[in-house]
PDB file of N, CA, C, O and CB in Angstrom:
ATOM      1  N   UNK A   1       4.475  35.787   5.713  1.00  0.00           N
ATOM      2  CA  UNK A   1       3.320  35.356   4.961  1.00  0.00           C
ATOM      3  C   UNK A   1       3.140  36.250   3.739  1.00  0.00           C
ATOM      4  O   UNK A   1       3.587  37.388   3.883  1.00  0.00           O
ATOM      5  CB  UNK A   1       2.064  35.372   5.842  1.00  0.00           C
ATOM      6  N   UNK A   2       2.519  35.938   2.443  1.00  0.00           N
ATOM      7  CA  UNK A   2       2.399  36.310   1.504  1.00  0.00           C
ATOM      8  C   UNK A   2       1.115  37.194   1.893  1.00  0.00           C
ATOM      9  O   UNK A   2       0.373  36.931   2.840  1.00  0.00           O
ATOM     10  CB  UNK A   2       2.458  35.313   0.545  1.00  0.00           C
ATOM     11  N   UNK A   3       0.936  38.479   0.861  1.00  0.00           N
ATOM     12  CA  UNK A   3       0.246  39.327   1.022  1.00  0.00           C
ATOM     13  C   UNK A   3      -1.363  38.775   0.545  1.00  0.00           C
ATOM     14  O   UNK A   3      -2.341  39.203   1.158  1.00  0.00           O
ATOM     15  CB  UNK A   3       0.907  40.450   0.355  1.00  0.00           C
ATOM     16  N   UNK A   4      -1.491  37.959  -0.406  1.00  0.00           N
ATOM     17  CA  UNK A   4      -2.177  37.020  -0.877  1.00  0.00           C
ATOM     18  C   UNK A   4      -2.312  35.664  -0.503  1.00  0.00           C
ATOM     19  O   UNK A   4      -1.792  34.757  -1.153  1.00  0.00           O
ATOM     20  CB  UNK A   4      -1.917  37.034  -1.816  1.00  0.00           C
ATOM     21  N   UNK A   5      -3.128  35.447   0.730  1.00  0.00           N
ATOM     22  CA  UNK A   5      -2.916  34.086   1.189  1.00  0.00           C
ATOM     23  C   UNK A   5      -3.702  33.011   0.540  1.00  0.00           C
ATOM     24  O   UNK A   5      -4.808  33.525   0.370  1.00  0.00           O
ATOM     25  CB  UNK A   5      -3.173  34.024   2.555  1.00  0.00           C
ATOM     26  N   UNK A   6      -3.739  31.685   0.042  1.00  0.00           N
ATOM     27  CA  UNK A   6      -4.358  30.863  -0.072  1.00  0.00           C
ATOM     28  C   UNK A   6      -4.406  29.744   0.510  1.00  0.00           C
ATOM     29  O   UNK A   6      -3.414  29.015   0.536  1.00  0.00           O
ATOM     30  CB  UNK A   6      -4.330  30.786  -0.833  1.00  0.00           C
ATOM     31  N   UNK A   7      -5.612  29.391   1.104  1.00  0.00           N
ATOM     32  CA  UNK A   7      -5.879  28.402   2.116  1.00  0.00           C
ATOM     33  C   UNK A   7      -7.056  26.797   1.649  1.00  0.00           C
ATOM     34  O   UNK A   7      -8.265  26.847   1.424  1.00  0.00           O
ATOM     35  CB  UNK A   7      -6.612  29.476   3.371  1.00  0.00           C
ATOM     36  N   UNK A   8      -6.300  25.744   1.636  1.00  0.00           N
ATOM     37  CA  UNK A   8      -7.047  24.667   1.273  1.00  0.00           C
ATOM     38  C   UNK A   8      -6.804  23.813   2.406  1.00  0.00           C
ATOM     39  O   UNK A   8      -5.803  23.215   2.801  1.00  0.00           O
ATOM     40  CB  UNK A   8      -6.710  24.075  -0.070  1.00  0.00           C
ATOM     41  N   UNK A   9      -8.220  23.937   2.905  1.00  0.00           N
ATOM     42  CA  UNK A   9      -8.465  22.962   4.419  1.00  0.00           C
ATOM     43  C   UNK A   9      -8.959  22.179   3.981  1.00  0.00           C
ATOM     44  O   UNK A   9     -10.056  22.524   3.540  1.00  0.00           O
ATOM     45  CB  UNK A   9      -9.277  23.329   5.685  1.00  0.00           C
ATOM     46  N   UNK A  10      -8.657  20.893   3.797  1.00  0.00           N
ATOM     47  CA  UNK A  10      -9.278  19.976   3.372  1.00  0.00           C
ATOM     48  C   UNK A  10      -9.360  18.586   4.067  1.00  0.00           C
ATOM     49  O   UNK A  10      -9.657  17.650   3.325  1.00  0.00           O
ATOM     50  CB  UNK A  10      -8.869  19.935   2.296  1.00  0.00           C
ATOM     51  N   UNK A  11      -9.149  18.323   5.336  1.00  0.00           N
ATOM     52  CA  UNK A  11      -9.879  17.848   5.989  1.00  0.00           C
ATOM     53  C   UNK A  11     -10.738  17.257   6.498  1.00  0.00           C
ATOM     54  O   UNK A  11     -11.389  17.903   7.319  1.00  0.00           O
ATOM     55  CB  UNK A  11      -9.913  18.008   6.071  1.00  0.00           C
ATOM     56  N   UNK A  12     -11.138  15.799   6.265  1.00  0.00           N
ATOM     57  CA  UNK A  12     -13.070  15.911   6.204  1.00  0.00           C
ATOM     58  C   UNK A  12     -12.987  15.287   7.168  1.00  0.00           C
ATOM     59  O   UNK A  12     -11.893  14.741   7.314  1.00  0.00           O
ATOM     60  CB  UNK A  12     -14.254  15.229   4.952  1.00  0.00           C
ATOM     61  N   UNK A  13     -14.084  15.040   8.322  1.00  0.00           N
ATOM     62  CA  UNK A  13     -15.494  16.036   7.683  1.00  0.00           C
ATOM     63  C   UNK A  13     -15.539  17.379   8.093  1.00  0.00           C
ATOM     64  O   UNK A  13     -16.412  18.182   7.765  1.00  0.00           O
ATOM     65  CB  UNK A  13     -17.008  15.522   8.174  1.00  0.00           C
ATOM     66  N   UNK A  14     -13.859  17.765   9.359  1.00  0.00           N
ATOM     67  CA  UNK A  14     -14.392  18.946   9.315  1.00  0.00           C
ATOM     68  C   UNK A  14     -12.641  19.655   9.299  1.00  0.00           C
ATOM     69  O   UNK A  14     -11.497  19.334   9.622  1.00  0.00           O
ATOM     70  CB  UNK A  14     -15.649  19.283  10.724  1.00  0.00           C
ATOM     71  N   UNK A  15     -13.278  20.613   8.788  1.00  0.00           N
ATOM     72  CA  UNK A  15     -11.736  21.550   8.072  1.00  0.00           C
ATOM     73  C   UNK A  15     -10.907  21.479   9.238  1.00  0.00           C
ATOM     74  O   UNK A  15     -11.222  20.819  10.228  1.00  0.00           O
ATOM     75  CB  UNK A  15     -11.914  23.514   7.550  1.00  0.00           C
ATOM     76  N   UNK A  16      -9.198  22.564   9.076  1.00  0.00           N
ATOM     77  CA  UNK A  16      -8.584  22.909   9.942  1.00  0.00           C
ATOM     78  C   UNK A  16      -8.976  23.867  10.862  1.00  0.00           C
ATOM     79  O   UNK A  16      -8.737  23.894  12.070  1.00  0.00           O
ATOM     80  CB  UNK A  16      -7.726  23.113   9.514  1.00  0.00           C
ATOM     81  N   UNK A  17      -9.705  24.784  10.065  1.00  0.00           N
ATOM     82  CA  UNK A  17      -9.893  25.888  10.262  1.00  0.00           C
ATOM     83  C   UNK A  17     -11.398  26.311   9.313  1.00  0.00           C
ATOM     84  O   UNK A  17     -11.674  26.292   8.114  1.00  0.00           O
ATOM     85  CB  UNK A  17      -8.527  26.564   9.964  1.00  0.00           C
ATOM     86  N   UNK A  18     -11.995  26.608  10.319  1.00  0.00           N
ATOM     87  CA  UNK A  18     -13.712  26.813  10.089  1.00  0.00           C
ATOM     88  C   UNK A  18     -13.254  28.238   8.564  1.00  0.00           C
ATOM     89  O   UNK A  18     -12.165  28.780   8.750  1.00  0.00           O
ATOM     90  CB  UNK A  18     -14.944  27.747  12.263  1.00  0.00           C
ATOM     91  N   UNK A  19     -14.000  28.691   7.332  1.00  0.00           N
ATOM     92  CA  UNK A  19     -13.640  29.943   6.438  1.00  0.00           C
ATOM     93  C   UNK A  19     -13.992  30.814   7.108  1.00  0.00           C
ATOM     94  O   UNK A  19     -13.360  31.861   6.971  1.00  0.00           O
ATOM     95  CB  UNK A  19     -14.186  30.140   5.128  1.00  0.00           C
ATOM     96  N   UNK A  20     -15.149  30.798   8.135  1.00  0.00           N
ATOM     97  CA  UNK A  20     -15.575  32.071   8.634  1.00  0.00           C
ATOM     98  C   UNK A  20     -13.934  32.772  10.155  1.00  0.00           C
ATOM     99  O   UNK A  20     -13.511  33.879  10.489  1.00  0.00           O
ATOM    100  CB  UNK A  20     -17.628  31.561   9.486  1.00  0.00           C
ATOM    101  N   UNK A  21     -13.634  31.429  10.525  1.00  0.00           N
ATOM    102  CA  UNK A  21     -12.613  32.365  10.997  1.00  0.00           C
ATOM    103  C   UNK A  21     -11.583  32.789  10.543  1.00  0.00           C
ATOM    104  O   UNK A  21     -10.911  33.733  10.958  1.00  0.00           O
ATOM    105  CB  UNK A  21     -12.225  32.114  11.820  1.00  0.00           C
ATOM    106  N   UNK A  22     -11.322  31.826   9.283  1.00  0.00           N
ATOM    107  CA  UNK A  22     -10.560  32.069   8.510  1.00  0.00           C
ATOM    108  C   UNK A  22     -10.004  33.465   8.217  1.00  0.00           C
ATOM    109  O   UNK A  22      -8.883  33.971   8.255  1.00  0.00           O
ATOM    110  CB  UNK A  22     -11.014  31.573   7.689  1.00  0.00           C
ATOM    111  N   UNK A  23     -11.862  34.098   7.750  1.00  0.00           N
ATOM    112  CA  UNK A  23     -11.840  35.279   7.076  1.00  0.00           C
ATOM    113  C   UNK A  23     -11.742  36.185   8.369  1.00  0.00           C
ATOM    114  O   UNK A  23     -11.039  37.176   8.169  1.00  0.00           O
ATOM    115  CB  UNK A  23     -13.126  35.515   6.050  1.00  0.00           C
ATOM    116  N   UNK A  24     -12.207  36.108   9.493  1.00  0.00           N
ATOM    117  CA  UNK A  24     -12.155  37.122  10.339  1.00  0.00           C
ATOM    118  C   UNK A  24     -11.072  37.537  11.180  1.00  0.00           C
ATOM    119  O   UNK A  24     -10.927  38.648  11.689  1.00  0.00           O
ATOM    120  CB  UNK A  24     -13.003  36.964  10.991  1.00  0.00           C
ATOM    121  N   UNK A  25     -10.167  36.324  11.299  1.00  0.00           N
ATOM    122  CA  UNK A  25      -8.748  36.913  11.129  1.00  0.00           C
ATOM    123  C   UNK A  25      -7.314  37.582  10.118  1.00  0.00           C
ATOM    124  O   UNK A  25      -6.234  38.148  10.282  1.00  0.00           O
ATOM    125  CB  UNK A  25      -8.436  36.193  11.518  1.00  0.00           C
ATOM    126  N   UNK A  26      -8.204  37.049   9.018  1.00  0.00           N
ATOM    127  CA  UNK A  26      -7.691  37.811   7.751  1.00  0.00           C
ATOM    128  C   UNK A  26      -8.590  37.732   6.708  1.00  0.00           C
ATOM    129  O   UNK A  26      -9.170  36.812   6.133  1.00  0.00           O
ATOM    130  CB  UNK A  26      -6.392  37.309   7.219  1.00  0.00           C
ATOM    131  N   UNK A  27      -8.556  39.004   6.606  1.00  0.00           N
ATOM    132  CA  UNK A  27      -9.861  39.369   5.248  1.00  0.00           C
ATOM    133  C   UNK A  27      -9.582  39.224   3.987  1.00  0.00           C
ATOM    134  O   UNK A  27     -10.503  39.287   3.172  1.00  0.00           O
ATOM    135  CB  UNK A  27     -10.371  40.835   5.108  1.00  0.00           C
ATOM    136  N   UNK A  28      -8.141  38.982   3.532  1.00  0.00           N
ATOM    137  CA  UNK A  28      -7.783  39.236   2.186  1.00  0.00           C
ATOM    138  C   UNK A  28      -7.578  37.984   2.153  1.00  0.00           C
ATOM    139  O   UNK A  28      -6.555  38.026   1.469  1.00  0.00           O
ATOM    140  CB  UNK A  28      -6.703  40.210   1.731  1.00  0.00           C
ATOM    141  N   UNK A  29      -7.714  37.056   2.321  1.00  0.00           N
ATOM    142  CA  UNK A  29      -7.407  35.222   1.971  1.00  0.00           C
ATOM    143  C   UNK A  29      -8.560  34.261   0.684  1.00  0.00           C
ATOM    144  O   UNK A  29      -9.742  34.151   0.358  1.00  0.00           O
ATOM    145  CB  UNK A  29      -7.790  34.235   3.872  1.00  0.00           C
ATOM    146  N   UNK A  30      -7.616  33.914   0.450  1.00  0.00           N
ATOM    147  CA  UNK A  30      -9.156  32.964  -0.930  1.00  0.00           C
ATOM    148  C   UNK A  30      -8.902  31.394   0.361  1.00  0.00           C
ATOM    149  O   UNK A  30      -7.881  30.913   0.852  1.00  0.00           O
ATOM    150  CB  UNK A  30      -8.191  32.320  -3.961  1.00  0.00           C
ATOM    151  N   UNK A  31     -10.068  31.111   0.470  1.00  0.00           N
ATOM    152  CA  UNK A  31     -10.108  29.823   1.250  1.00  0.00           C
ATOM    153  C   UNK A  31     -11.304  29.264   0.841  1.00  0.00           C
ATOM    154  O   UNK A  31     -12.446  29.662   0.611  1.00  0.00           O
ATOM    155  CB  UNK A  31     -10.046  29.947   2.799  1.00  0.00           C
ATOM    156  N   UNK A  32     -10.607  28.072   0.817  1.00  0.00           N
ATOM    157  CA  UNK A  32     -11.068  26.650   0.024  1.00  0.00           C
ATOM    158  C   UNK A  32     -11.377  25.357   1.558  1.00  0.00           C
ATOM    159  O   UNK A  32     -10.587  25.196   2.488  1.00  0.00           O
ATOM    160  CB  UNK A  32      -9.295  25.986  -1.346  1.00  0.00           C
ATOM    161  N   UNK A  33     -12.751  24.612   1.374  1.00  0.00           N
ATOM    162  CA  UNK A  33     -12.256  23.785   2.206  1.00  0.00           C
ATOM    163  C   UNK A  33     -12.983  22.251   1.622  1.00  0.00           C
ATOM    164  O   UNK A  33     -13.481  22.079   0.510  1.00  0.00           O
ATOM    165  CB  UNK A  33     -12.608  24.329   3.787  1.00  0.00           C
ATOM    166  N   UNK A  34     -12.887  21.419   2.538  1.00  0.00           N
ATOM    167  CA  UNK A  34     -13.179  20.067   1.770  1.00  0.00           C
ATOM    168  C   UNK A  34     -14.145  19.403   2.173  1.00  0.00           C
ATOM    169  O   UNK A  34     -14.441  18.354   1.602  1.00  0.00           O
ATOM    170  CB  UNK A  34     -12.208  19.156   1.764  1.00  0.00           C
ATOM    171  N   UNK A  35     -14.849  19.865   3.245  1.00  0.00           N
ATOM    172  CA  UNK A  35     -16.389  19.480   3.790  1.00  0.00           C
ATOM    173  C   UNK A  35     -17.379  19.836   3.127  1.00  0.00           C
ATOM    174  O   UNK A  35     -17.612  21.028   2.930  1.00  0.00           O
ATOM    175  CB  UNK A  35     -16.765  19.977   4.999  1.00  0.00           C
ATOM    176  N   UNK A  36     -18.130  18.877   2.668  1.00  0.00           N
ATOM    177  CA  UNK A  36     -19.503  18.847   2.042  1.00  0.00           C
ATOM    178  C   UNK A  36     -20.299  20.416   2.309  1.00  0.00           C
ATOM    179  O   UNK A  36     -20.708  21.192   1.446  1.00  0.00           O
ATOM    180  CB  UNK A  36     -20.421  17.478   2.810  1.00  0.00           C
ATOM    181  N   UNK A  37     -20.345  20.553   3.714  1.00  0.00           N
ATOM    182  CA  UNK A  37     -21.278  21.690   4.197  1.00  0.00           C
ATOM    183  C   UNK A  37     -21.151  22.962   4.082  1.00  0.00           C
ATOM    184  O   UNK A  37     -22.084  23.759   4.184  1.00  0.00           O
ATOM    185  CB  UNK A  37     -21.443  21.675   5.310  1.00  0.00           C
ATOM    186  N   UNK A  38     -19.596  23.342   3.787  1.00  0.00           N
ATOM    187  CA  UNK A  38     -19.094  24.527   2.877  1.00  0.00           C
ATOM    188  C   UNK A  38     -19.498  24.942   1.645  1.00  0.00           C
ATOM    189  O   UNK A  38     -19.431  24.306   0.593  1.00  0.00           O
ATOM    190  CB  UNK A  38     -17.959  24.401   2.627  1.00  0.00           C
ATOM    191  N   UNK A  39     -19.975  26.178   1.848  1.00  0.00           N
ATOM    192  CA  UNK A  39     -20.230  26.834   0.674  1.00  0.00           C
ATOM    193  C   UNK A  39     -18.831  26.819  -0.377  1.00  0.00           C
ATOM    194  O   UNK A  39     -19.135  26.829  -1.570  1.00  0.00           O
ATOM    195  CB  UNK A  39     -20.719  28.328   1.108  1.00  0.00           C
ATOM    196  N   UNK A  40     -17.733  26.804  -0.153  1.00  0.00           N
ATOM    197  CA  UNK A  40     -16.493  26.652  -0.735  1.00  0.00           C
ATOM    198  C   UNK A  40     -15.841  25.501  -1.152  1.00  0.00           C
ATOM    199  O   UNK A  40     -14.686  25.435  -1.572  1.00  0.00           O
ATOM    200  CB  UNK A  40     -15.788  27.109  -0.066  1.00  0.00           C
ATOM    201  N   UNK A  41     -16.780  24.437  -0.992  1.00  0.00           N
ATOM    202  CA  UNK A  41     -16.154  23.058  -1.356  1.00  0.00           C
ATOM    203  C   UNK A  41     -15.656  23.078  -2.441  1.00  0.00           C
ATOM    204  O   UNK A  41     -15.913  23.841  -3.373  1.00  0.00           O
ATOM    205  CB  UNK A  41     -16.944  21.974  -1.384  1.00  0.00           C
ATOM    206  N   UNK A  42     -14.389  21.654  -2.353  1.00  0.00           N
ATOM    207  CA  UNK A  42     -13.430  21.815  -3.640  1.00  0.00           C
ATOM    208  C   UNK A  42     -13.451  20.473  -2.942  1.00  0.00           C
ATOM    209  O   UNK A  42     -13.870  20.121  -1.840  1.00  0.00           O
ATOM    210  CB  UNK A  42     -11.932  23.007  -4.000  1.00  0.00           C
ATOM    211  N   UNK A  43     -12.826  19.800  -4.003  1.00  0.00           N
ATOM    212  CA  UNK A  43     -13.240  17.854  -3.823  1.00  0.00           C
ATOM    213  C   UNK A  43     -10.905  18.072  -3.700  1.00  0.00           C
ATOM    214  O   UNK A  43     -10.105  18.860  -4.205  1.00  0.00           O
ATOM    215  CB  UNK A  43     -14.575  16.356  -6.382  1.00  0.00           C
ATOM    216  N   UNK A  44     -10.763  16.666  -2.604  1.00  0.00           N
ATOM    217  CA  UNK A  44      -9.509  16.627  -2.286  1.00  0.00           C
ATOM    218  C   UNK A  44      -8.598  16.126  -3.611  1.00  0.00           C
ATOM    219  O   UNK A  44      -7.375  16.256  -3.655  1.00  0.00           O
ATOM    220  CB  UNK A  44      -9.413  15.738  -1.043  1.00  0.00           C
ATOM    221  N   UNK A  45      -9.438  15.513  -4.715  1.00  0.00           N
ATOM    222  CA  UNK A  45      -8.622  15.258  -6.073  1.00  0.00           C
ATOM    223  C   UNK A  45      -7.793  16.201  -6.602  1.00  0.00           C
ATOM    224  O   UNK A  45      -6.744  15.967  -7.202  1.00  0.00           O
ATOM    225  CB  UNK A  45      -9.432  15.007  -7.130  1.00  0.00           C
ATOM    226  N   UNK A  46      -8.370  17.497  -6.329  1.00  0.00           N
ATOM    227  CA  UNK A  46      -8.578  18.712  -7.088  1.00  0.00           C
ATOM    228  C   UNK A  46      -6.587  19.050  -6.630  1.00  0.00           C
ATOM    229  O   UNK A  46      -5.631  19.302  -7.363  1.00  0.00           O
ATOM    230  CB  UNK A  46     -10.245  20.045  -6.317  1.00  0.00           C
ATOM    231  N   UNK A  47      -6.705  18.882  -5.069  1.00  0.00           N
ATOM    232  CA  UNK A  47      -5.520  19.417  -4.505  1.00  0.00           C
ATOM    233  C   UNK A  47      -4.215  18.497  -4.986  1.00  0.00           C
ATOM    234  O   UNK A  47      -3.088  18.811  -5.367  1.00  0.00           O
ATOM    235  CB  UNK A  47      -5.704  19.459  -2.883  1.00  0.00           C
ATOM    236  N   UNK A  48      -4.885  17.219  -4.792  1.00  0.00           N
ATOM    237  CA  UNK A  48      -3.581  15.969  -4.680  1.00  0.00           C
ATOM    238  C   UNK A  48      -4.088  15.342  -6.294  1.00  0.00           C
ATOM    239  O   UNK A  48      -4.695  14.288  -6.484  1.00  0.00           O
ATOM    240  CB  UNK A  48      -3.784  14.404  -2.897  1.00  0.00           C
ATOM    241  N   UNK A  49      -3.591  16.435  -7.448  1.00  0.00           N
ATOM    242  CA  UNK A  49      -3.945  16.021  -8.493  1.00  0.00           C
ATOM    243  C   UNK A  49      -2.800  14.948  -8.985  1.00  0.00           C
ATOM    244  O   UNK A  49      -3.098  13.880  -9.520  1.00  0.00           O
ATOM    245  CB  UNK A  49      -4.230  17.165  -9.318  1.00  0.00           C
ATOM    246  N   UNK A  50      -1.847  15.249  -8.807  1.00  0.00           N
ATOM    247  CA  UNK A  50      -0.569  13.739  -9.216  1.00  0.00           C
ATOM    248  C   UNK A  50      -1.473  12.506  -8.283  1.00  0.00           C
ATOM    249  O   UNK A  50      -1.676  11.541  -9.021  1.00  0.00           O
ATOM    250  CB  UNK A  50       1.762  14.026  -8.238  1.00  0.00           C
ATOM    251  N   UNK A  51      -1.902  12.348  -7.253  1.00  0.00           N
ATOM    252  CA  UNK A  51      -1.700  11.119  -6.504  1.00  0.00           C
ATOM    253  C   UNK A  51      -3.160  10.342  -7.773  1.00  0.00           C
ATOM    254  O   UNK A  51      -3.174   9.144  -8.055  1.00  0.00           O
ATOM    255  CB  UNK A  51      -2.044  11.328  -4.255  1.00  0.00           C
ATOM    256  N   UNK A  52      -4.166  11.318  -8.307  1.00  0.00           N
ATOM    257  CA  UNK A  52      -5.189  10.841  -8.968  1.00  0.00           C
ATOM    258  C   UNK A  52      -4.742  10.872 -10.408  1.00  0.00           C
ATOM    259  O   UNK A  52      -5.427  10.353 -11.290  1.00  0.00           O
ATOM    260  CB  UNK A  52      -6.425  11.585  -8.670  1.00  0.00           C
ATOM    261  N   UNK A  53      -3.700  11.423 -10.629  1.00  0.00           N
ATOM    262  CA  UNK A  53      -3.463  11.288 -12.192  1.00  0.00           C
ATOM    263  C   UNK A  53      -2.004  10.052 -11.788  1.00  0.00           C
ATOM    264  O   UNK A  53      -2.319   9.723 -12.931  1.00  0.00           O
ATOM    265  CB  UNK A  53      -2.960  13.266 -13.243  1.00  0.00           C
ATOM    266  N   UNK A  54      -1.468   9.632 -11.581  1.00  0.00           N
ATOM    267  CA  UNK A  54      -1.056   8.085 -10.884  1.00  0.00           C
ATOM    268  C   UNK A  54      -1.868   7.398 -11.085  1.00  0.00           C
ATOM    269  O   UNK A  54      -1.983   6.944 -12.223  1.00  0.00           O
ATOM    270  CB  UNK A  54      -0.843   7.860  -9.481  1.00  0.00           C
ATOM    271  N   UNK A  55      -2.547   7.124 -10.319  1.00  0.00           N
ATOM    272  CA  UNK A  55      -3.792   6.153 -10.238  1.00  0.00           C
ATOM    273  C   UNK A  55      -4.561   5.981 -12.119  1.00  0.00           C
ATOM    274  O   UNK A  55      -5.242   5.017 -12.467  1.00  0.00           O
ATOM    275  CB  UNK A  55      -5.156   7.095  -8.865  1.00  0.00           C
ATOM    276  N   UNK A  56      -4.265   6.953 -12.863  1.00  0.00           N
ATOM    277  CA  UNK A  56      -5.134   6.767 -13.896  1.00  0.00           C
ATOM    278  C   UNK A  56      -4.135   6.562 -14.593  1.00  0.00           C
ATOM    279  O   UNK A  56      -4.645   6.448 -15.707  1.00  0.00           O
ATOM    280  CB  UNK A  56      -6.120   7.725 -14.318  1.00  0.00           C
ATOM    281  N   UNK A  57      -2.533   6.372 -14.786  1.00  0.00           N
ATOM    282  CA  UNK A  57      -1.676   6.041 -15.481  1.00  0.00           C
ATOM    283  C   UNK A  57      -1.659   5.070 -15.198  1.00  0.00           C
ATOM    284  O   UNK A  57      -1.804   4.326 -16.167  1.00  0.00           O
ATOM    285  CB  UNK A  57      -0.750   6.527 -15.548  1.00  0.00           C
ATOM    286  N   UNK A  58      -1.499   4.351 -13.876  1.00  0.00           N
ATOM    287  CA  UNK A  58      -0.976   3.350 -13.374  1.00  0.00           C
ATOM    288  C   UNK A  58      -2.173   2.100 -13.764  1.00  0.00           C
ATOM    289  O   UNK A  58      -1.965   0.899 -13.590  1.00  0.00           O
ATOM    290  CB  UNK A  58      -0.624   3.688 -11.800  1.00  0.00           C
ATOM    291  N   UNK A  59      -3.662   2.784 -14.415  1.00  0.00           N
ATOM    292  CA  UNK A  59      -4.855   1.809 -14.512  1.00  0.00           C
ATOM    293  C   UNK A  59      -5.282   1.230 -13.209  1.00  0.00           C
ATOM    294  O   UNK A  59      -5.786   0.114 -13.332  1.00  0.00           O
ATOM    295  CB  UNK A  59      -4.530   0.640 -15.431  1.00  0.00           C
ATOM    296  N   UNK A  60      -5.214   1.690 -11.993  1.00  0.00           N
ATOM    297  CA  UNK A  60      -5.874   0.977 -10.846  1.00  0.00           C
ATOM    298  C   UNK A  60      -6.952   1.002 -10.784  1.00  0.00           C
ATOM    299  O   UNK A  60      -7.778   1.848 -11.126  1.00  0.00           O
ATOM    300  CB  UNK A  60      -5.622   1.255  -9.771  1.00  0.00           C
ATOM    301  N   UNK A  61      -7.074  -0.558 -10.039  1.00  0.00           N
ATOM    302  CA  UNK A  61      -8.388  -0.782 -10.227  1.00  0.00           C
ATOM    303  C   UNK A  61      -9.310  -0.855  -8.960  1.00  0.00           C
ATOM    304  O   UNK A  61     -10.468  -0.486  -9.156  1.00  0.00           O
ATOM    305  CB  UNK A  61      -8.464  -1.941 -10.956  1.00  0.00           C
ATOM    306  N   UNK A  62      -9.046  -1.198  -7.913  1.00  0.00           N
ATOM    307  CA  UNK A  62      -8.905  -0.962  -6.377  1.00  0.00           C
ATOM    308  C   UNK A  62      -8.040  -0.018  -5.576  1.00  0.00           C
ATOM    309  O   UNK A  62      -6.905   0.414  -5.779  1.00  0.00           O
ATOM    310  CB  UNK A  62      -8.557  -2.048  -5.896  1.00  0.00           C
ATOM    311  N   UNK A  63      -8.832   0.156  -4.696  1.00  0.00           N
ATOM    312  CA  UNK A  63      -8.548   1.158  -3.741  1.00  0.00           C
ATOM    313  C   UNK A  63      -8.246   0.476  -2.708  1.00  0.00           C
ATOM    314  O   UNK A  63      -9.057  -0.289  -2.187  1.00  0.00           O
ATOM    315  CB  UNK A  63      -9.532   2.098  -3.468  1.00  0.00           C
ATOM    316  N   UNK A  64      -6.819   0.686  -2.180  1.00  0.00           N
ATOM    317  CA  UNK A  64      -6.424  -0.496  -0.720  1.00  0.00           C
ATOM    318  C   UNK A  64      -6.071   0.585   0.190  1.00  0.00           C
ATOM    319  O   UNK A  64      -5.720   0.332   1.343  1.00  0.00           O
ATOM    320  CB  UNK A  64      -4.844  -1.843  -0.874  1.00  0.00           C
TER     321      UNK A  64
END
């Protein structure tokens, strides 16, 4: 594992892994997760930015 971990649980509605245990098994981690109720929320676009920049090349207009 990298000495610098970064963690994006994103998951909804509820993460892989709660941040608080996140952090209490390792203290040096930046963690991100994707549930509303997190103080750390980050929206899942953010992660899977090709699948939403697709969608805006491609002009879709529905979601199937």
């Amino acid at each position: 594992m990298a000495n610098n971990l970064v963690v994006f649980a994103c998951s909804n509605p509820e993460p892989e892994i709660k941040p608080e245990l996140a952090h209490y098994v390792r203290d040096n981690l930046i963690m991100a997760a994707g549930c509303s109720d997190c103080s750390n929320q980050i929206n899942n676009a953010l992660c899977f930015s090709f699948i939403f920049r697709c969608s805006l090349d491609a002009r879709a207009t529905e979601n199937k």
